[in-house]
DONU-560127 format. One record per residue: x, y, z of N, C-alpha, C in turn. Coordinates in steps of 0.02 Angstrom, whole numbers, plus 50000, padded with zeros to 5 digits. Example, Ala and Ser with C-alpha at 12.3 -4.5 7.8 and 13.67 -1.06 7.14 Angstrom:
! residues 2
506604971650390506154977550390506604983550390
506424988850354506844994750357506455000250394
! end
This chain:
! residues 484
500424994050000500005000050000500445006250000
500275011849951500795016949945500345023049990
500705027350024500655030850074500635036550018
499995039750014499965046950001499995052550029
500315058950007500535064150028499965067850078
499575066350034498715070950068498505065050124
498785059050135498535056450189498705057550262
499355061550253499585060750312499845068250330
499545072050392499685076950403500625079150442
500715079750408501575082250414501665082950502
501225084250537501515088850597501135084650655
500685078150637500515075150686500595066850688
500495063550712500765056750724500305052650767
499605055650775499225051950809498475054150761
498035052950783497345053750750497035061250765
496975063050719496905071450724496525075750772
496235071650801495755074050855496055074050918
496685069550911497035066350968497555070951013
498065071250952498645075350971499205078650909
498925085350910499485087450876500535088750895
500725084950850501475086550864501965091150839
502235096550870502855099250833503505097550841
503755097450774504435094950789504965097750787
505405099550837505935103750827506555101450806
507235105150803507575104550769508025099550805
508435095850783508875091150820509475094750851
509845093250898510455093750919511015093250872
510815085350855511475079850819511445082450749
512025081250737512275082950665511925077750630
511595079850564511445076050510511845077650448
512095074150409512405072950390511985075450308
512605079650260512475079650209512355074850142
512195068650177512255063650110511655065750077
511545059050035510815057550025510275056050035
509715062850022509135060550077508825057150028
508605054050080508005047150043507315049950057
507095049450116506335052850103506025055150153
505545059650180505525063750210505005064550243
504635063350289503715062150302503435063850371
503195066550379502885067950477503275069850517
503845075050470504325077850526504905075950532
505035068050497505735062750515506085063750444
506755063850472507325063750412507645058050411
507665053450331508015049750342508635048850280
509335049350307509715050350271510405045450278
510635046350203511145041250214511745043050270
512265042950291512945043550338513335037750322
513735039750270514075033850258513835029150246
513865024350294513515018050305513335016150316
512925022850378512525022650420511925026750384
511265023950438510665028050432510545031450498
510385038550500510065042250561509315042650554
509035039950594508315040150601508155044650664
507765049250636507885054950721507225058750711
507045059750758506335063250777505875064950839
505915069550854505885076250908505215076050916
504895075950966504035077850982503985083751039
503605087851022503375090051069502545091851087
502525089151138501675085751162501255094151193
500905095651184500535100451199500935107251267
501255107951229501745112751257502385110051310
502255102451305502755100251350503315097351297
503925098751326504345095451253504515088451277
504395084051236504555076651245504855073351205
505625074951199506115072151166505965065051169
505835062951097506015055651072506405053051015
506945049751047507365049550967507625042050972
507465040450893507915033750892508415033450828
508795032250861509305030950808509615025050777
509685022950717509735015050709510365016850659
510695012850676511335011550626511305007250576
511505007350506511214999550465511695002150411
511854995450388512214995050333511884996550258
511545003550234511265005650192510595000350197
510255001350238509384996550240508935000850173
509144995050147508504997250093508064991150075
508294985250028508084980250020507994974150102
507304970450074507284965250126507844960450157
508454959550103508924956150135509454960550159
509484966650161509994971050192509624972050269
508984972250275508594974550339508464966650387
508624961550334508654954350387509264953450406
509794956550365510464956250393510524959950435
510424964850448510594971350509509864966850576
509604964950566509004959950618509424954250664
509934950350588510314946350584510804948850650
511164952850630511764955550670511474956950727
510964960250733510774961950805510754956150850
510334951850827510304944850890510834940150898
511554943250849512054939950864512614943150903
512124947250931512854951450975513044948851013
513744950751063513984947951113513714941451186
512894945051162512444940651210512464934451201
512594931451145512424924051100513044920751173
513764925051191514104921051222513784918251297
513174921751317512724920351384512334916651375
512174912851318511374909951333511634901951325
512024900551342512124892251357512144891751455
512434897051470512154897551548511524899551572
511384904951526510744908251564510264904151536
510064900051486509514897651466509484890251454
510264887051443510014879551436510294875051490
510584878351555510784876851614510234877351676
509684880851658509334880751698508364877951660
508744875751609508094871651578508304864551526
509044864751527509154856751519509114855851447
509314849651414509064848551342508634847351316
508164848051328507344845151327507084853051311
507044854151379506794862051365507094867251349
507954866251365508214872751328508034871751235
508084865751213507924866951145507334867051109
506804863451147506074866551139505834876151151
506294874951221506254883551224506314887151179
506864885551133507274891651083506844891251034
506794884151001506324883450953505694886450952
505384886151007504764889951012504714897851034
505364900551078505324907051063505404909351009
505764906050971505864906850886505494910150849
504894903250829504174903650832503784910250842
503634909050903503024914050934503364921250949
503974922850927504404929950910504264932550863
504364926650793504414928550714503554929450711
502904925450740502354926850762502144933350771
502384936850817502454944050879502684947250813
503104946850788503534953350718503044953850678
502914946350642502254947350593501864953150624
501254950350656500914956150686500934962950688
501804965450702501724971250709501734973250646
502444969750586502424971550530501884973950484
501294970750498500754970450464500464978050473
500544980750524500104985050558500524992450534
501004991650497501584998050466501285002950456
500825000650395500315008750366499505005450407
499625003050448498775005150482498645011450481
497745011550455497575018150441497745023250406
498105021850342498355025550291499035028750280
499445027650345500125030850359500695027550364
501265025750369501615024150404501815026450478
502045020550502502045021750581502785018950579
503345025550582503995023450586504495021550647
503875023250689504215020250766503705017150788
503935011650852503475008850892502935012650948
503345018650954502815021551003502295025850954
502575027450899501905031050844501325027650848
501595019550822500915016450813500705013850884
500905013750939500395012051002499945019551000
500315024651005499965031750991499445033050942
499345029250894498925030350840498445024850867
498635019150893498105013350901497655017550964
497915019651017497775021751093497795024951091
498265032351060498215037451107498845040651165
498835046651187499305049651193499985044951253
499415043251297499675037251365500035033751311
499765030851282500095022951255500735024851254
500575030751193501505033751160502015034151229
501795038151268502375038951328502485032151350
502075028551367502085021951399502475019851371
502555018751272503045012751248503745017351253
503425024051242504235026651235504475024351322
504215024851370504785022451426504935015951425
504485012151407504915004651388505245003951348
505295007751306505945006751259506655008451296
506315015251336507115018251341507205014451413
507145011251449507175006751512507475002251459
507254996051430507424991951371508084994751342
508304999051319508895000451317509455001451350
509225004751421509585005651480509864997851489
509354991551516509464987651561509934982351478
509964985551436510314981351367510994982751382
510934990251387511654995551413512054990351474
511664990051511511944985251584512064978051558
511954975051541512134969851503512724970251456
512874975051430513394975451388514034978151432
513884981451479514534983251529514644976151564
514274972851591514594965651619514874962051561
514694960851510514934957451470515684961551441
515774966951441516314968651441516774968351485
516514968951544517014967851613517134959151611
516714955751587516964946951599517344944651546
517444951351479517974949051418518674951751443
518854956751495519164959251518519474954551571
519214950051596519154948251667519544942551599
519314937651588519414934451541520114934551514
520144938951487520924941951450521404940151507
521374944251567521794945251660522034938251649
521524932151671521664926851682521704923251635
521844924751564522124920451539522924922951531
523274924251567524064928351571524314927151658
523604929051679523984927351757523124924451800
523264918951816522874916851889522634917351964
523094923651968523104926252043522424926252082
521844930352054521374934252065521384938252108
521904942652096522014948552114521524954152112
521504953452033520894960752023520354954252015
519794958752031518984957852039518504957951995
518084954751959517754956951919517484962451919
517234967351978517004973451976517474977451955
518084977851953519094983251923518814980151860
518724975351831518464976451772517864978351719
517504977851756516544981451743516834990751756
517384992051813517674999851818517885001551729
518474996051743518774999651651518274996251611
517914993651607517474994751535517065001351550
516795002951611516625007051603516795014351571
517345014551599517915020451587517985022551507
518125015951499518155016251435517415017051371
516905014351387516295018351356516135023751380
516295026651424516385033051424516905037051392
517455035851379517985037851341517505038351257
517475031551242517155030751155516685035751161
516105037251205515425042451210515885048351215
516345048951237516475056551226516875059151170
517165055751129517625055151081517025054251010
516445048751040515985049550962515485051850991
515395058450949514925064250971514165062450952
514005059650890513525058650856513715050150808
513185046550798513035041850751513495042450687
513555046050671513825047050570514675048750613
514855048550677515475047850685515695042250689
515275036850707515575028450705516035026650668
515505027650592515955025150538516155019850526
516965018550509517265013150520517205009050587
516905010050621516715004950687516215002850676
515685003950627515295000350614515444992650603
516024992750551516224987450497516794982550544
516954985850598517564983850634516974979850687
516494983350707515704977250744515674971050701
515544971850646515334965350616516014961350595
516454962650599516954957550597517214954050671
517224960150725517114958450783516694951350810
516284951350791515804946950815515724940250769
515854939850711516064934450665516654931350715
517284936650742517874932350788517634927650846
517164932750877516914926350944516684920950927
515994922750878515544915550870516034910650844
516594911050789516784906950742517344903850806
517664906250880517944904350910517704900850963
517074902150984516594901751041516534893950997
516174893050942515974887950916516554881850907
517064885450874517614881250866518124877150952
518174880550973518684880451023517984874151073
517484874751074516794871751124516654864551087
516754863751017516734859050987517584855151002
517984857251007518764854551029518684851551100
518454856451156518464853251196517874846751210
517274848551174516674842851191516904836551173
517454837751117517654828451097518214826351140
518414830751168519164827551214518714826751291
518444830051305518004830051381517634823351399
517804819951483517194815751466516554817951501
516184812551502515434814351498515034818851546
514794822251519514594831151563513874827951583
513804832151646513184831351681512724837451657
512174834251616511644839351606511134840351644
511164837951706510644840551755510384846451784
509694847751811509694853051798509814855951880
510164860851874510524860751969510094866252008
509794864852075509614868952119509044864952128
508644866752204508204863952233507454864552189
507064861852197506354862352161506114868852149
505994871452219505664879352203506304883952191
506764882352199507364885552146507414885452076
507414879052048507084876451972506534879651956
505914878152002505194881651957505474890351937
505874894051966506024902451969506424903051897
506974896851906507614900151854507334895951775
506834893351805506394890751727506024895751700
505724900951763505224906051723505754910951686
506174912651751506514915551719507234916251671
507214909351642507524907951587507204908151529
506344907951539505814908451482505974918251461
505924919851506506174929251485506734930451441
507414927851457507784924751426507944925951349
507214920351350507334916751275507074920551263
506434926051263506354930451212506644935951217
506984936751278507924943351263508174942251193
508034936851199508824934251135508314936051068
507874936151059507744936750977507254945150960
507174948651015506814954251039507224959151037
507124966050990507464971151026506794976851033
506064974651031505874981151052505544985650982
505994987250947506034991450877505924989450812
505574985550799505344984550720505294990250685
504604994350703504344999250650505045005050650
505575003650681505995009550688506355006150620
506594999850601506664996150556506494996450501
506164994350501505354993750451505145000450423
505445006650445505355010650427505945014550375
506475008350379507065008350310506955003750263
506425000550243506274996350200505964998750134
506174996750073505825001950013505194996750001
504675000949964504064997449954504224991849917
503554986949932503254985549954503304985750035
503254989750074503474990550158503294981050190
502614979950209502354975150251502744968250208
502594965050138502934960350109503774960450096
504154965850103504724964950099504904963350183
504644967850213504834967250305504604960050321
504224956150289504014946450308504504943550275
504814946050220505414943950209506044945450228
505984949250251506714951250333506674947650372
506064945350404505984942850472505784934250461
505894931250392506014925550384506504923150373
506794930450347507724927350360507994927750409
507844932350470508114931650540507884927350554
507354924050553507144917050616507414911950551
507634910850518507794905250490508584904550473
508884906250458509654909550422510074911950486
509484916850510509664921050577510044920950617
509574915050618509624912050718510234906650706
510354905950664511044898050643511334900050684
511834903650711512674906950707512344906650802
511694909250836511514908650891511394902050915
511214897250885511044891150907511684889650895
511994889550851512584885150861513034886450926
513274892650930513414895250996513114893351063
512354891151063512124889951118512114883151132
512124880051083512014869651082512664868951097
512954873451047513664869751072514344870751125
514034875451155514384878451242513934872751278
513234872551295512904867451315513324859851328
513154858251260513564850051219514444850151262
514554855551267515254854551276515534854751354
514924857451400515184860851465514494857551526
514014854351485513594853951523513094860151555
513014856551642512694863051655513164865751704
513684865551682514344869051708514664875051662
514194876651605514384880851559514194888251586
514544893851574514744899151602514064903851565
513974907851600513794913651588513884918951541
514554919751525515074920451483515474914451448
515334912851390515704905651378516354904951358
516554910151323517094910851325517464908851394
517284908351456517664908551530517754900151511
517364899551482517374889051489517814885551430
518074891251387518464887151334519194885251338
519474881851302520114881051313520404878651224
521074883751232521564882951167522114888651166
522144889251114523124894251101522674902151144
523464903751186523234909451202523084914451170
523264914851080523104919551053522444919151035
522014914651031521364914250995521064914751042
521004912851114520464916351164520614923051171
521324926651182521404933051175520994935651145
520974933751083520824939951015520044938551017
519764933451037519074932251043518724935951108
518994937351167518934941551231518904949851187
519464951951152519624956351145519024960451110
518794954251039518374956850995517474956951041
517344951451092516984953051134516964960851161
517474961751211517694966951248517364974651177
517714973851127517764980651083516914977351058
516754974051029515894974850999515524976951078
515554976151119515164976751160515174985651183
515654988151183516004994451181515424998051129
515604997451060515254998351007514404998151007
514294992751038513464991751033513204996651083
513594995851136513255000451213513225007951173
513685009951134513565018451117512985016351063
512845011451010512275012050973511645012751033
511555009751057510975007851118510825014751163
511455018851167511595023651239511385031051182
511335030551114511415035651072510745039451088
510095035851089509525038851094509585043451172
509835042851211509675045551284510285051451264
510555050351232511375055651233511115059751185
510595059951136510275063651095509855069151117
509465063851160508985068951205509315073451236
509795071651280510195076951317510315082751281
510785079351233511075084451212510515091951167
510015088051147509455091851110509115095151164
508975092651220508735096651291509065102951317
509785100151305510265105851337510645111151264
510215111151215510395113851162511265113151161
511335106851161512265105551139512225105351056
512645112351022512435111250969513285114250959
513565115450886514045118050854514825112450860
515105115250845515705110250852515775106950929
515925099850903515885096150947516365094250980
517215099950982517825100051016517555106651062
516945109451038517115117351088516975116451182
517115120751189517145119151277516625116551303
516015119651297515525120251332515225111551320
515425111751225514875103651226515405098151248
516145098851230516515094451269516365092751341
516355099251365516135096851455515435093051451
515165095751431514375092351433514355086551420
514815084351359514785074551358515165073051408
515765076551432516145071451510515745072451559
515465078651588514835076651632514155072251613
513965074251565512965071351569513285064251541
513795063551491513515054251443514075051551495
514655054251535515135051151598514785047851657
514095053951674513815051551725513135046751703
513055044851641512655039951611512875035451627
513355035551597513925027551591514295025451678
514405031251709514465029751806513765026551800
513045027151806512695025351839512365019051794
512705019351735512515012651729513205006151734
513795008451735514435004451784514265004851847
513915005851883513795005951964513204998251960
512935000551910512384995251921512624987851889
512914985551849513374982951824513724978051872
514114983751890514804981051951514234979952029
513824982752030513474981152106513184974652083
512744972352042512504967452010512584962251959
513164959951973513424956951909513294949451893
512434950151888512254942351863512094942751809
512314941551747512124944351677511284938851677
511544934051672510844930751652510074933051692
510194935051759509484937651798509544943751761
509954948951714509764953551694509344953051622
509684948751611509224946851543508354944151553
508534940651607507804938251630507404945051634
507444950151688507514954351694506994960851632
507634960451593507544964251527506714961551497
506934954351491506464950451469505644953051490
505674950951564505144952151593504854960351585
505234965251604504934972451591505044975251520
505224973151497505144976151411504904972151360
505514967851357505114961551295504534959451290
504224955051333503444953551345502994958651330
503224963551372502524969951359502794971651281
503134973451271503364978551182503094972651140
503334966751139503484961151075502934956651079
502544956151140501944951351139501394954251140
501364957151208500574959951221500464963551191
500804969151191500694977251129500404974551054
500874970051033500804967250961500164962750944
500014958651010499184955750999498714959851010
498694964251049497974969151078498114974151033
498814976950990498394981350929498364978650897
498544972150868498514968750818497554969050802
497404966550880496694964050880496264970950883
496524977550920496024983050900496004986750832
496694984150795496524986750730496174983050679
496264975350701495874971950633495264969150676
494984974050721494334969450753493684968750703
493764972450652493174973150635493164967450548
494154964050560493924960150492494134952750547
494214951550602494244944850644493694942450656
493674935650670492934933250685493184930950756
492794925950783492734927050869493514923750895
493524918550826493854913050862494604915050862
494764919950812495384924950807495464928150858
494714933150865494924935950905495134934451007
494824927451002494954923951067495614923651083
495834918751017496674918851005497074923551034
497054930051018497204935051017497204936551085
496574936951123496444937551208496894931451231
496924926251214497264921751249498044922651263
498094926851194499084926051186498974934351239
498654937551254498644943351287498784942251353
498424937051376498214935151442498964930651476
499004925851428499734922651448500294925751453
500624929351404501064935351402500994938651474
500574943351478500344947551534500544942851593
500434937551591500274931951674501474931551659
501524930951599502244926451613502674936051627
502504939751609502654945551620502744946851672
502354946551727502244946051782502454940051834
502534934651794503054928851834503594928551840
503814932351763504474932551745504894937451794
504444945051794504934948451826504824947651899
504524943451932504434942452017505164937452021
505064929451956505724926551964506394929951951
506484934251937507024939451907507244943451949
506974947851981507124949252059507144944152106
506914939752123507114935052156507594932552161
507884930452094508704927152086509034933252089
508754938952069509484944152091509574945252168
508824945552214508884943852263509394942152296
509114931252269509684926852306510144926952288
510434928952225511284929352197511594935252238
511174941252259511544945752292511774945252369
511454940552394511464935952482512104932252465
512064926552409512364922152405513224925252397
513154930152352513884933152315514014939752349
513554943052393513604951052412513424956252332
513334961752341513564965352302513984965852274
514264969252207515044967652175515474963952160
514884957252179515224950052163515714951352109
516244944552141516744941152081516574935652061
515944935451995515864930651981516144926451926
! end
């Protein structure tokens, strides 16, 4: 369906009766390339190699900075936008989910699990995909179209789950940098001298260093390309080095460890987990770099991520599993063994993609700022230099505090799972799914629909009670600042 000019009023983003939006000018540099096309206020233009997707609201005299920014390797066609889908669910996380998800649900259910979050994910995307030009427009972000389905609440509502959802992604990527770090230490010396928290410090330090040094998105650049080779190093080592040891090892205990009502918790919340791993939240922010046909090319993105996709993740996860039991790490890399140069360089390229992703993820909140606090003009002059070592320094302190105080990666994923994923990727996606096509569903659809609402909602709510819980007991068990 092609989106006409006269359908869509330039300056609002909800139903005209609803809420008018103005949009002001950005902070961040946009970049002189090539603009591609232009609609309800949003610019979207090439940067190299990157795309800036950026767009400013302000709600009835209150200004309510919302910006997302997506990086992609020129997204135009369906297989450039399944590859950048692709890359996302293969980030650094792929090295956590043989602990966090098939150690505390075994081979039975860790691989039913995956398979079926698989499933009922690529399910959840459909849905939203479908819903792109509901009502004659495109809806280039996720909080537009809850805003257009609902109404003004909705929009704020998804926009704070997104940006929470990003935050608690942010925290996830500082432990995982501090355990490639930690990693590196002890593979040179065994002492345990320094602590895993001295290392969650310098990763921190150091994404704060990269945030203040890359001012804006279209400064990445070549770190884009240096991410995706990055992360080709782990998996292809993670996989290789886990398959070396599984044939020399003998026989690993796959049981599943901890007391009963310990088990029933780290099962729910290993189910959160699994839809961490294939969830980021942002389709229509996506979906909104796709050339027409929009809805049929975006079903063909999202059949190549759940099919093609997910390879490079399952292999990583079966085969840390296969190789370590339920003695496999959190970080898997901690469980491998071979030449010190190839776990090196595999820690290392961990350590630097994770660096890299946290500023893609941290870009939207460092936007706002900076567009709040009018940081505008050259980005060496005094005033905006100080402003990134204070405001994106004390971002990155308070999310290394949380990090280093809490360092159970997998309850954070649960975590994540439970307050963002579920609500953004399930429930949101069935209940507008079902208030926008109520009037072409018949009962038994629309039951469907109430049912996947109702379950979601209930595991939403299980998920994040088991999720605090194990951070709970991991924080009794280990203290704060654990060295785990």
């Amino acid at each position: 369906m092609e989106v006409q000019k006269d359908d869509v009023d330039p300056l609002k983003i909800y139903n005209d009766e609803q809420l008018a939006i103005e949009i002001p000018e950005t902070a961040h540099k946009i970049s002189s390339g090539n603009l591609l096309f232009s609609f309800s206020g949003f610019i979207y233009v090439h940067i190299s190699s990157c795309l800036f997707v950026i767009g400013l609201n302000q709600v009835h005299g209150t200004v309510l900075f919302g910006v997302n920014l997506l990086v992609f390797y020129h997204v135009d066609s369906w297989f450039q936008a399944g590859f950048v889908l692709t890359t996302g669910i293969n980030s650094a996380y792929v090295l956590g989910y043989s602990g966090a998800v098939m150690v505390p649900l075994g081979w039975v259910g860790g691989v039913v699990g995956l398979i079926l979050a698989t499933l009922i994910s690529l399910y959840a995307n459909t849905l939203i995909a479908q819903l792109h030009e509901f009502g004659g427009r495109r809806h280039i972000r996720y909080r537009d179209l809850a805003g257009f389905v609902y109404g003004p609440k909705a929009y704020s509502l998804t926009w704070v789950l997104q940006y929470v959802n990003l935050f608690m992604i942010n925290v996830g990527y500082i432990m995982l940098s501090g355990q490639a770090l930690k990693a590196i230490y002890r593979t040179f010396r065994d002492d345990n001298a320094m602590k895993l928290p001295y290392f969650i410090a310098i990763a921190g330090f150091t994404c704060s260093l990269f945030a203040i040094c890359i001012p804006h998105l279209s400064a990445l650049r070549i770190w884009l390309g240096f991410s995706t080779f990055l992360g080709l190093v782990y998996v292809v080592t993670a996989v290789s080095l886990s398959l070396r040891d599984g044939i020399k090892a003998p026989p690993r205990d796959y049981s599943i460890p901890g007391t009963d009502t310990g088990k029933l918790f780290t099962t729910i919340g290993a189910s959160a987990s699994l839809v961490f791993a294939f969830n980021t939240g942002m389709l229509p922010e996506i979906q909104a770099t796709v050339r027409p046909p929009v809805v049929s090319n975006m079903m063909k993105a999202l059949y190549f991520q759940f099919s093609v996709g997910v390879l490079p993740l399952y292999a990583v996860v079966f085969m840390g599993y296969w190789a370590y039991g339920n003695g496999a790490s959190s970080y898997l890399l901690n469980n491998v063994n071979g030449p010190v140069w190839v776990k090196t360089s595999a820690n290392i390229s961990a350590f630097l993609q994770s660096v890299i992703a946290l500023h893609i993820f941290a870009s939207p909140m460092y936007e706002y700022l900076d567009t709040a606090y009018g940081i505008k003009g050259s980005a060496l002059g005094f005033r905006n230099l100080s402003f990134r070592i204070m405001v994106r320094g004390g971002y990155i302190v308070i999310t290394t505090f949380v990090s280093a105080a809490l360092p159970f990666l997998g309850d954070f994923m649960s975590l994540t799972g439970a307050i963002s994923t579920f609500p953004l990727t399930f429930i949101l996606a069935n209940h507008m799914y079902l208030v926008a096509k109520k009037q072409k569903l018949n009962s038994l659809e629309k039951s469907w629909h109430w049912v996947n609402v109702s379950f979601f909602g209930l595991m939403a709510v299980a998920a994040t009670i088991a999720a605090l819980r194990l951070i709970a007991v991991h924080s009794k068990t280990y203290h704060i600042f654990a060295d785990m």
